[in-house]
Biotite code that builds the C-alpha atoms (Angstrom):
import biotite.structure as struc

atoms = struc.array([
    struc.Atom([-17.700, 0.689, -5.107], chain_id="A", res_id=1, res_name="UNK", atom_name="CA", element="C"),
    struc.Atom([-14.505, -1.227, -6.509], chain_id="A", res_id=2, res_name="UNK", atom_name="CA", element="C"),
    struc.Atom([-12.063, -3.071, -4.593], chain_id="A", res_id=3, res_name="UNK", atom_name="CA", element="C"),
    struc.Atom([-8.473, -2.956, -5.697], chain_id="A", res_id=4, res_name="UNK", atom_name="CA", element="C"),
    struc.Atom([-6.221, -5.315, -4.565], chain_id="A", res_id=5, res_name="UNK", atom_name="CA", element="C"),
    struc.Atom([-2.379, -3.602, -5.944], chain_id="A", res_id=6, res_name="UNK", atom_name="CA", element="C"),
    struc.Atom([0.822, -5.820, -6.174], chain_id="A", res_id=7, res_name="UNK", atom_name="CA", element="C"),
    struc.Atom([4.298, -4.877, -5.517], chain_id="A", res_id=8, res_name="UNK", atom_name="CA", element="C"),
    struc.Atom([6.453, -8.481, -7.481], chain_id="A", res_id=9, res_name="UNK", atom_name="CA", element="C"),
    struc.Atom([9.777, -10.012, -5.995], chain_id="A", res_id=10, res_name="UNK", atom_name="CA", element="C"),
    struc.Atom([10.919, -13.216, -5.109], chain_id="A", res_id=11, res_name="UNK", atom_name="CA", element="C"),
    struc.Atom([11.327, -12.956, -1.568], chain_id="A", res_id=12, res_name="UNK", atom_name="CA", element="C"),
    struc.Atom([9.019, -9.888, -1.191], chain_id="A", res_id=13, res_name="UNK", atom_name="CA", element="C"),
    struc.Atom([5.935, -9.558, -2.529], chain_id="A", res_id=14, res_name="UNK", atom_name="CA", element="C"),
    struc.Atom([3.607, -6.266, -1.337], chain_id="A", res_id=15, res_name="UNK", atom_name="CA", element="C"),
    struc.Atom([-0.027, -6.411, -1.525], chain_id="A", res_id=16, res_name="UNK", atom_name="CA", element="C"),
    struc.Atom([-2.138, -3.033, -0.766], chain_id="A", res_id=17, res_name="UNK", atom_name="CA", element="C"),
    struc.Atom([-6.126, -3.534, -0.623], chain_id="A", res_id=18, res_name="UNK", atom_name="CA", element="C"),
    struc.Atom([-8.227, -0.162, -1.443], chain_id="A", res_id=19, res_name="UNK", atom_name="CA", element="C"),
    struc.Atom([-11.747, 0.476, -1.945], chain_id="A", res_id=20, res_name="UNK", atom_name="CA", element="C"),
    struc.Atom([-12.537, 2.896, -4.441], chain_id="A", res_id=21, res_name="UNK", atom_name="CA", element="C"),
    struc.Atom([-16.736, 4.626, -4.532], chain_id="A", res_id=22, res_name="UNK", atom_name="CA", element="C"),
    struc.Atom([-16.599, 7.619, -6.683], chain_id="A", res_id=23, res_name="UNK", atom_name="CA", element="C"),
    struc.Atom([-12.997, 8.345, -7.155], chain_id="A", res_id=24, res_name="UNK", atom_name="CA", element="C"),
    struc.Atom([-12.548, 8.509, -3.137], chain_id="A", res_id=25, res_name="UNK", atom_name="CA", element="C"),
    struc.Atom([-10.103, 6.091, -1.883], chain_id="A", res_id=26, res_name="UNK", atom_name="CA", element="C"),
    struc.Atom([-10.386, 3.898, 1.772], chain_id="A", res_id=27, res_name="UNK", atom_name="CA", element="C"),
    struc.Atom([-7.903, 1.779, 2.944], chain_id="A", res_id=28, res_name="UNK", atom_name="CA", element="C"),
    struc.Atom([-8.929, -1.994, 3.508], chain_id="A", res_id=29, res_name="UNK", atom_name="CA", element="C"),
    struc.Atom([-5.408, -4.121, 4.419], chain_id="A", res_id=30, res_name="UNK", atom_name="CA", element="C"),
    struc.Atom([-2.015, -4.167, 3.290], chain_id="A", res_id=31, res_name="UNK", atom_name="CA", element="C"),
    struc.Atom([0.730, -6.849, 4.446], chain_id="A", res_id=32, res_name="UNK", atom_name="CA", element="C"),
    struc.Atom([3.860, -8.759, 2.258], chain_id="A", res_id=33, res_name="UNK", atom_name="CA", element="C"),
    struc.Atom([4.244, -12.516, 1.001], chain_id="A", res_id=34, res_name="UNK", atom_name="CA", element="C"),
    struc.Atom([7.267, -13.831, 1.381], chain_id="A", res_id=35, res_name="UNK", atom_name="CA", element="C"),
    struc.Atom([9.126, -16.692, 0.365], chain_id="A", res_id=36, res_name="UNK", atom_name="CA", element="C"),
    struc.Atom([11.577, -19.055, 2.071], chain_id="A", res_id=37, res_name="UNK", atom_name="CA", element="C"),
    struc.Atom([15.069, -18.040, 0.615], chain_id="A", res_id=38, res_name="UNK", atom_name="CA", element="C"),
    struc.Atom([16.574, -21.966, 1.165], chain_id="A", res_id=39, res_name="UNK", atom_name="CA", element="C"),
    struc.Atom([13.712, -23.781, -0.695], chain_id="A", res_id=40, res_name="UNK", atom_name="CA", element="C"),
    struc.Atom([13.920, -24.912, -4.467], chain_id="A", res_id=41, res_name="UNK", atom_name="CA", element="C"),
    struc.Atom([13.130, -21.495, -7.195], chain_id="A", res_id=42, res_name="UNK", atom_name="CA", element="C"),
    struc.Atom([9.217, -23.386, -7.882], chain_id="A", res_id=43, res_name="UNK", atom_name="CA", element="C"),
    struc.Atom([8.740, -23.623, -3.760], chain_id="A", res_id=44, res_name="UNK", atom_name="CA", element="C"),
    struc.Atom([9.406, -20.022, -3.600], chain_id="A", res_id=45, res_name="UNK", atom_name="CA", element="C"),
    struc.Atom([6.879, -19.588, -6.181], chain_id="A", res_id=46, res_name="UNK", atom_name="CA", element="C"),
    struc.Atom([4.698, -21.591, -5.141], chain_id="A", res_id=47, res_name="UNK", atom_name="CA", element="C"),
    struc.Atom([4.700, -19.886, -1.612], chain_id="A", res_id=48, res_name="UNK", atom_name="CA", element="C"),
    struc.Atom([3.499, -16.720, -3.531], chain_id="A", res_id=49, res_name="UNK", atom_name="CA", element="C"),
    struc.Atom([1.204, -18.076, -5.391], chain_id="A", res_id=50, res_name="UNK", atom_name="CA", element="C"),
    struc.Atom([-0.308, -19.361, -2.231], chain_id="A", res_id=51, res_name="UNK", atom_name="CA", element="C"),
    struc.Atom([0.052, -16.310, -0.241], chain_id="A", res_id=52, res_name="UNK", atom_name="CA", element="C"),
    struc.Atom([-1.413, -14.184, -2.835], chain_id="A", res_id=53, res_name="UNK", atom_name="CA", element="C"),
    struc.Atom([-4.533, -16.438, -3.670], chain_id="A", res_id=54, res_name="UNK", atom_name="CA", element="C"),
    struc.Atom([-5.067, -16.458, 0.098], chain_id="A", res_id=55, res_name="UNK", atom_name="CA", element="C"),
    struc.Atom([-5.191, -12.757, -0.242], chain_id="A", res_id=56, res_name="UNK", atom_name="CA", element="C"),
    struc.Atom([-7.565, -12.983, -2.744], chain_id="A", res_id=57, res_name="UNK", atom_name="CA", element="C"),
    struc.Atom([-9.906, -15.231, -0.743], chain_id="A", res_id=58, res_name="UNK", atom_name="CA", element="C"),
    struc.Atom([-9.988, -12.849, 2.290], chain_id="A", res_id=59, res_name="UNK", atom_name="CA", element="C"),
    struc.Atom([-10.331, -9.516, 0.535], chain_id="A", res_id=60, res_name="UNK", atom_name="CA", element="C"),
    struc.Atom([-12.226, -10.086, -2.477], chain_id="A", res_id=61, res_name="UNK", atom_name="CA", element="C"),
    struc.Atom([-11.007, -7.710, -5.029], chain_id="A", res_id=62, res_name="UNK", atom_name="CA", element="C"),
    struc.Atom([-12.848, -6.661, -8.229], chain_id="A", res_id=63, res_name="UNK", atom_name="CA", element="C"),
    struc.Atom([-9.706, -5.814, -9.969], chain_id="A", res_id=64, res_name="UNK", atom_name="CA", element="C"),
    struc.Atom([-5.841, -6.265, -9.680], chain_id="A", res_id=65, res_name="UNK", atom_name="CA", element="C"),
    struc.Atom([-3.052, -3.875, -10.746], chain_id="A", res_id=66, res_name="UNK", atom_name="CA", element="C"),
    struc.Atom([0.675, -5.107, -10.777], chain_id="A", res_id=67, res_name="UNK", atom_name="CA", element="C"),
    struc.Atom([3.899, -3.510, -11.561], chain_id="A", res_id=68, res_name="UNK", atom_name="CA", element="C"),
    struc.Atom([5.531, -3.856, -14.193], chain_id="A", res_id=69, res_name="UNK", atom_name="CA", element="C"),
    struc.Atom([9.156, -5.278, -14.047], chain_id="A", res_id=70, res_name="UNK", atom_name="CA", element="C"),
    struc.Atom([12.481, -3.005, -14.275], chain_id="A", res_id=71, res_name="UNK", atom_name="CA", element="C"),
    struc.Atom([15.585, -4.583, -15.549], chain_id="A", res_id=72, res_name="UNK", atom_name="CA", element="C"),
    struc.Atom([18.079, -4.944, -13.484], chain_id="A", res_id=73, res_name="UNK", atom_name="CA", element="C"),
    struc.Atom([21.870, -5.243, -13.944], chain_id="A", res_id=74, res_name="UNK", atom_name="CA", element="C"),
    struc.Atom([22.048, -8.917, -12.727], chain_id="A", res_id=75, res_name="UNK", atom_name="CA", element="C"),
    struc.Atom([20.565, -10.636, -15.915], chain_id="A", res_id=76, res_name="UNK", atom_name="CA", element="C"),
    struc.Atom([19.923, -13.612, -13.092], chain_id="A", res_id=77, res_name="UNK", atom_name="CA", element="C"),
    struc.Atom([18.087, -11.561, -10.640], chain_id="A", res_id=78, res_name="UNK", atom_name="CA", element="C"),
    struc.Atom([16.223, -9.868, -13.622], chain_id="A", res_id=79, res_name="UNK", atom_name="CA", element="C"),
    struc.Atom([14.876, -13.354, -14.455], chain_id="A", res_id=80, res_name="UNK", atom_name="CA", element="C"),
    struc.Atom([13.743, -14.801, -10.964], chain_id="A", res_id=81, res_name="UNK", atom_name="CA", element="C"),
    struc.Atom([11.708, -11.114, -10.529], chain_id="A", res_id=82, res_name="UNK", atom_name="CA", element="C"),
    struc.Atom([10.070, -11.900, -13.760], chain_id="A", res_id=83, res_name="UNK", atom_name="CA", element="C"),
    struc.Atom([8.869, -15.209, -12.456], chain_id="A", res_id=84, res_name="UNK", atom_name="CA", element="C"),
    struc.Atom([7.364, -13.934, -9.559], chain_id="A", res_id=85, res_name="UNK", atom_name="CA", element="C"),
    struc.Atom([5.565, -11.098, -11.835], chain_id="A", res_id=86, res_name="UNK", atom_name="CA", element="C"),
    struc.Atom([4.232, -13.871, -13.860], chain_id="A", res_id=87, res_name="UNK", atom_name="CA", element="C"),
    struc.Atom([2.661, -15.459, -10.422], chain_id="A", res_id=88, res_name="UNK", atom_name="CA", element="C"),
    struc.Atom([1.739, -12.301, -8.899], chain_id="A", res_id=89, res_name="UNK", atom_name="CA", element="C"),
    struc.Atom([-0.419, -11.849, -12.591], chain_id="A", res_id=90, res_name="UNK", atom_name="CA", element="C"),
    struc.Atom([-1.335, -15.297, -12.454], chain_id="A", res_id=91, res_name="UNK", atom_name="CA", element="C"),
    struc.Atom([-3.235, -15.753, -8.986], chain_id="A", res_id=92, res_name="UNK", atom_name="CA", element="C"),
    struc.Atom([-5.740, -12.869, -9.956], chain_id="A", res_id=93, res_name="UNK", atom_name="CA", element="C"),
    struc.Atom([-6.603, -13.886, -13.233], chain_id="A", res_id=94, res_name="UNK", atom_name="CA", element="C"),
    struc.Atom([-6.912, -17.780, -12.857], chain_id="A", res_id=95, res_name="UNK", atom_name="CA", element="C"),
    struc.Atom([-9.648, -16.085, -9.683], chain_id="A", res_id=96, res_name="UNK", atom_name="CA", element="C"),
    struc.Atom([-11.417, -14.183, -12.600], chain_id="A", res_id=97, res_name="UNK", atom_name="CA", element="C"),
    struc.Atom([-10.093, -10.726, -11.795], chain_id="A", res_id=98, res_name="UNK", atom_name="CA", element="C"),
    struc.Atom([-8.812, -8.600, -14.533], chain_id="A", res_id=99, res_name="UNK", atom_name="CA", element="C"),
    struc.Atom([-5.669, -7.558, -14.813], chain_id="A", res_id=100, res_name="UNK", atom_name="CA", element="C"),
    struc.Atom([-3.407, -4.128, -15.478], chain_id="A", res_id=101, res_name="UNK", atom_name="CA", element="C"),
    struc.Atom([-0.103, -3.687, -15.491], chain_id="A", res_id=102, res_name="UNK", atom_name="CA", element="C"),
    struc.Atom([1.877, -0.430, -14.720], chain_id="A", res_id=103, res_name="UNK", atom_name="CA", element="C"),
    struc.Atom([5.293, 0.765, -15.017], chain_id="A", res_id=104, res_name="UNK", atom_name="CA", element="C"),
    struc.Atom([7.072, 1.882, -12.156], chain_id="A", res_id=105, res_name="UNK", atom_name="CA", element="C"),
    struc.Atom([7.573, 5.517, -13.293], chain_id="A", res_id=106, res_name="UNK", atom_name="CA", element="C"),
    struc.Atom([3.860, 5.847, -14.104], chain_id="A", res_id=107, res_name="UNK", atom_name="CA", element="C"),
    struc.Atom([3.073, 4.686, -10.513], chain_id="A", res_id=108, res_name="UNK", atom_name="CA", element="C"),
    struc.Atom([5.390, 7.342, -9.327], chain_id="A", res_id=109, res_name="UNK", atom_name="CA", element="C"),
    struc.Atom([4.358, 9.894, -11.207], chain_id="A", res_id=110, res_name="UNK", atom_name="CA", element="C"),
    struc.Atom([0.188, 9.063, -10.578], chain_id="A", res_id=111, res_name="UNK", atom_name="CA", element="C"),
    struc.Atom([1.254, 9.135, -6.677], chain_id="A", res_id=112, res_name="UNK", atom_name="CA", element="C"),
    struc.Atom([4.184, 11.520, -6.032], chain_id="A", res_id=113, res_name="UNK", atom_name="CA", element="C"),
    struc.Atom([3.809, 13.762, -8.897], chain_id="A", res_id=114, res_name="UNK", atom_name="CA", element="C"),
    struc.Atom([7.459, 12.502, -10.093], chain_id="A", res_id=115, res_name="UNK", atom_name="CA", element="C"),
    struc.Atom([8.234, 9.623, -12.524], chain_id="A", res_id=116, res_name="UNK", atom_name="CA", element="C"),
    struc.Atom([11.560, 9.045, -10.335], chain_id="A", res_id=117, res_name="UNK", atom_name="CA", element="C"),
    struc.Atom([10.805, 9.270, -6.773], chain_id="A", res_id=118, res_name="UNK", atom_name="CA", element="C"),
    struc.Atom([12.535, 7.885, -4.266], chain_id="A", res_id=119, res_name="UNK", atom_name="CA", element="C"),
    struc.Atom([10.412, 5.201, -2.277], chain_id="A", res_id=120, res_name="UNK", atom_name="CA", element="C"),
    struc.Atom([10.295, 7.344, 0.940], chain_id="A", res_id=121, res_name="UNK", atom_name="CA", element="C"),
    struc.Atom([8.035, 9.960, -1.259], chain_id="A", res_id=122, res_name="UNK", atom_name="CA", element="C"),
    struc.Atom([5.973, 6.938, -2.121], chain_id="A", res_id=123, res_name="UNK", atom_name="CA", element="C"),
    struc.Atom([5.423, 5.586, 1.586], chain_id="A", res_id=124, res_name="UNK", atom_name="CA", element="C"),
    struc.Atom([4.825, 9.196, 2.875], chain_id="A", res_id=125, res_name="UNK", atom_name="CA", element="C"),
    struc.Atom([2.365, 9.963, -0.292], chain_id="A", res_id=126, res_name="UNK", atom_name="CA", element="C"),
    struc.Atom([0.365, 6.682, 0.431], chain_id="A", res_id=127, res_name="UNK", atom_name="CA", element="C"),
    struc.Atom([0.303, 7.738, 3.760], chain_id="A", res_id=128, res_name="UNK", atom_name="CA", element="C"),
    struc.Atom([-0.958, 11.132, 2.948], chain_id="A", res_id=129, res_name="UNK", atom_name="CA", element="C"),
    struc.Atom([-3.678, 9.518, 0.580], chain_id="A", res_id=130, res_name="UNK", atom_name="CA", element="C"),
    struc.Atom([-4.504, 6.943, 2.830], chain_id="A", res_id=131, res_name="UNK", atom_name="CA", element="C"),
    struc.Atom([-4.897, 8.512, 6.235], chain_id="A", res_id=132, res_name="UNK", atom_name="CA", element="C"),
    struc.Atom([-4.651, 6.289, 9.273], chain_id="A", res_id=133, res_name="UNK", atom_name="CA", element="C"),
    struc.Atom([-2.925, 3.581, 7.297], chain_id="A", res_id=134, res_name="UNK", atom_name="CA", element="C"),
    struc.Atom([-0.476, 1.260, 9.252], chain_id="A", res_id=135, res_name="UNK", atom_name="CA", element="C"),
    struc.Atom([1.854, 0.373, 5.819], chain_id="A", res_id=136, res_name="UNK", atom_name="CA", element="C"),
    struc.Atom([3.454, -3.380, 6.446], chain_id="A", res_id=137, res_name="UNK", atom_name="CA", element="C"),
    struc.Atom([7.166, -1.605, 4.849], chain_id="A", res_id=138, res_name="UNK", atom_name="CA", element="C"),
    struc.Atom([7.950, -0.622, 1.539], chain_id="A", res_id=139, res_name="UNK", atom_name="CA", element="C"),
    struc.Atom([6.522, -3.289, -0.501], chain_id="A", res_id=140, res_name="UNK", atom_name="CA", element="C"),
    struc.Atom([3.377, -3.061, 1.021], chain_id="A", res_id=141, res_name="UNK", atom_name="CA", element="C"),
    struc.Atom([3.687, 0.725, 0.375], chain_id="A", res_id=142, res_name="UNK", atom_name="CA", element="C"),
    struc.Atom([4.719, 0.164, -2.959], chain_id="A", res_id=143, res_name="UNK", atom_name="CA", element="C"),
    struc.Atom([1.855, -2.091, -3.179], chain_id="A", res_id=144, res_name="UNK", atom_name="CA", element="C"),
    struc.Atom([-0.432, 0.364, -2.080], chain_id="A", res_id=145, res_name="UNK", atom_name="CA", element="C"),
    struc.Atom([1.166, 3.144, -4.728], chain_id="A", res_id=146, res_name="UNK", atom_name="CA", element="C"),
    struc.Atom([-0.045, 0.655, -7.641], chain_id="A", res_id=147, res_name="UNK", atom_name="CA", element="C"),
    struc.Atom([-3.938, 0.230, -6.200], chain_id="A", res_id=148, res_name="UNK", atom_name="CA", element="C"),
    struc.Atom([-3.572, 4.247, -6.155], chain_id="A", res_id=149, res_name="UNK", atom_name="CA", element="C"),
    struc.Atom([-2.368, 4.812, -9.576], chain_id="A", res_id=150, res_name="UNK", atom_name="CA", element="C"),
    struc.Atom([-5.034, 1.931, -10.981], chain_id="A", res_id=151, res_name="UNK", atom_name="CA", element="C"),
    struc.Atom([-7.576, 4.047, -9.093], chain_id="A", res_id=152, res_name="UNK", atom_name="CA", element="C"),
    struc.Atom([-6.639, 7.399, -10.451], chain_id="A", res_id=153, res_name="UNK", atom_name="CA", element="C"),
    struc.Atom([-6.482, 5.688, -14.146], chain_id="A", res_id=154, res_name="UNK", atom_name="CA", element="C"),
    struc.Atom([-9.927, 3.825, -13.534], chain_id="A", res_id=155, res_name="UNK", atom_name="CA", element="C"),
    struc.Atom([-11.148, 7.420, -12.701], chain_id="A", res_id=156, res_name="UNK", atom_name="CA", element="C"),
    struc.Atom([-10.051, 8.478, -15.849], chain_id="A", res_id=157, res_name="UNK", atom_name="CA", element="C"),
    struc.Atom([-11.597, 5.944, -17.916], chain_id="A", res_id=158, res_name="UNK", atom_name="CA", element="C"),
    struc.Atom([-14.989, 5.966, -16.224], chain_id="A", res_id=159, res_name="UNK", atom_name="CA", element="C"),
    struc.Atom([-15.042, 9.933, -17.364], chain_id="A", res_id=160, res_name="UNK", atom_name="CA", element="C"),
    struc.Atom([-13.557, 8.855, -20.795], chain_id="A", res_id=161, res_name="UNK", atom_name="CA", element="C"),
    struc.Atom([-16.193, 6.119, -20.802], chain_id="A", res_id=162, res_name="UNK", atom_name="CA", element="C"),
    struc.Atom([-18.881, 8.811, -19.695], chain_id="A", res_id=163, res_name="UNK", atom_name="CA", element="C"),
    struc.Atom([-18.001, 11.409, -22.321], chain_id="A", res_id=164, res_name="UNK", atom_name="CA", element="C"),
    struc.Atom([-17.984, 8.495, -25.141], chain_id="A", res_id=165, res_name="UNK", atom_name="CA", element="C"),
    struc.Atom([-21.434, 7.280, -23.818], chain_id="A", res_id=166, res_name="UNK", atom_name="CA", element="C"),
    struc.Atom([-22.556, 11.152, -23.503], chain_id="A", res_id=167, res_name="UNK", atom_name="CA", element="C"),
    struc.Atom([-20.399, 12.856, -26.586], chain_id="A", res_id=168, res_name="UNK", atom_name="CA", element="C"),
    struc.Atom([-22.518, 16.594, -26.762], chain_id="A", res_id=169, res_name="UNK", atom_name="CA", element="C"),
    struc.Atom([-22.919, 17.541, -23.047], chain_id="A", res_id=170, res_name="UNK", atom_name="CA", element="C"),
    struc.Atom([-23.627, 20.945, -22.603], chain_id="A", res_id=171, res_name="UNK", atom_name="CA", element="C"),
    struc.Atom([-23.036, 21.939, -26.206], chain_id="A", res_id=172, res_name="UNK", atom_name="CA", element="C"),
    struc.Atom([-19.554, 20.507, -26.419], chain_id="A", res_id=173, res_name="UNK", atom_name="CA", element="C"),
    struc.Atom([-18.201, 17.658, -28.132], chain_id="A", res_id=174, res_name="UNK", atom_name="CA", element="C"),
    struc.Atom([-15.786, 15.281, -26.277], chain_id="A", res_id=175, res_name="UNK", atom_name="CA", element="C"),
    struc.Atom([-14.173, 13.717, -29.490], chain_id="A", res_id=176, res_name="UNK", atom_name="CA", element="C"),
])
């Protein structure tokens, strides 16, 4: 079994989602949002996420971490601060030891709707519908969520690339 703890980045919001993954069949754990105190100096605000998210970490124990990858926005200034709170929301798992991987937006879609541009309702009610009996914290814990799904889907696909590279001539056939 793998624990996946997926991260939704932003400055005031950040979602976490918490799955368990044993043999490409997905559980629920938690889900919830860290959020930041609008008034307090940019490094507080970071430093509140940082926080939140390592206290995350300590609770649920994840094997692995997946984090979205930042859009660019129109606001060159709000661009930046979301970048900063990427950089801590990829920061607090790997200073614990966990790997890593980043995904775009589109390819999170895609993995969980079935559509690179889905609109974030399709994403809540897909997590839902993959996740049954889920209680989502809002849309960035959906969001969230949607990234520990589309790591889990790609870290299916690797163990079977991984298989067929260990294993190349399995019934006759060659994987390569």
């Amino acid at each position: 079994m793998v624990r996946v703890l997926g991260i939704d980045p932003g400055l005031q919001r950040t979602g976490w989602g918490v799955i368990d993954l044993d043999n490409n069949r997905m559980r629920h754990v938690a889900n919830g949002v860290v959020t930041s105190t609008q008034s307090l100096t940019l490094a507080e605000r970071l430093d509140q996420l940082h926080t939140g998210l390592i206290e995350v970490i300590r609770i649920w124990t994840p094997d692995e971490a997946a984090v979205e990858e930042t859009f660019v926005n129109k606001n060159p200034v709000s661009t930046l601060k979301l970048g900063q709170a990427r950089g801590v929301a990829l920061l607090a798992p790997a200073r614990s030891g966990i790997p890593v991987t980043e995904y775009t937006p589109n390819a999170v879609k895609k993995t969980v709707v079935g559509a690179g541009h889905a609109a974030k309702q399709q994403v809540e009610m897909m997590v839902s519908t993959l996740l049954p009996g889920c209680d989502i914290a809002g849309p960035d814990a959906a969001d969230a969520l949607a990234v520990a799904i589309c790591h889990a889907q790609h870290a299916g696909n690797r163990s079977l690339a991984n298989s067929m590279a260990a294993h190349p001539t399995r019934n006759g056939r060659k994987y390569r």
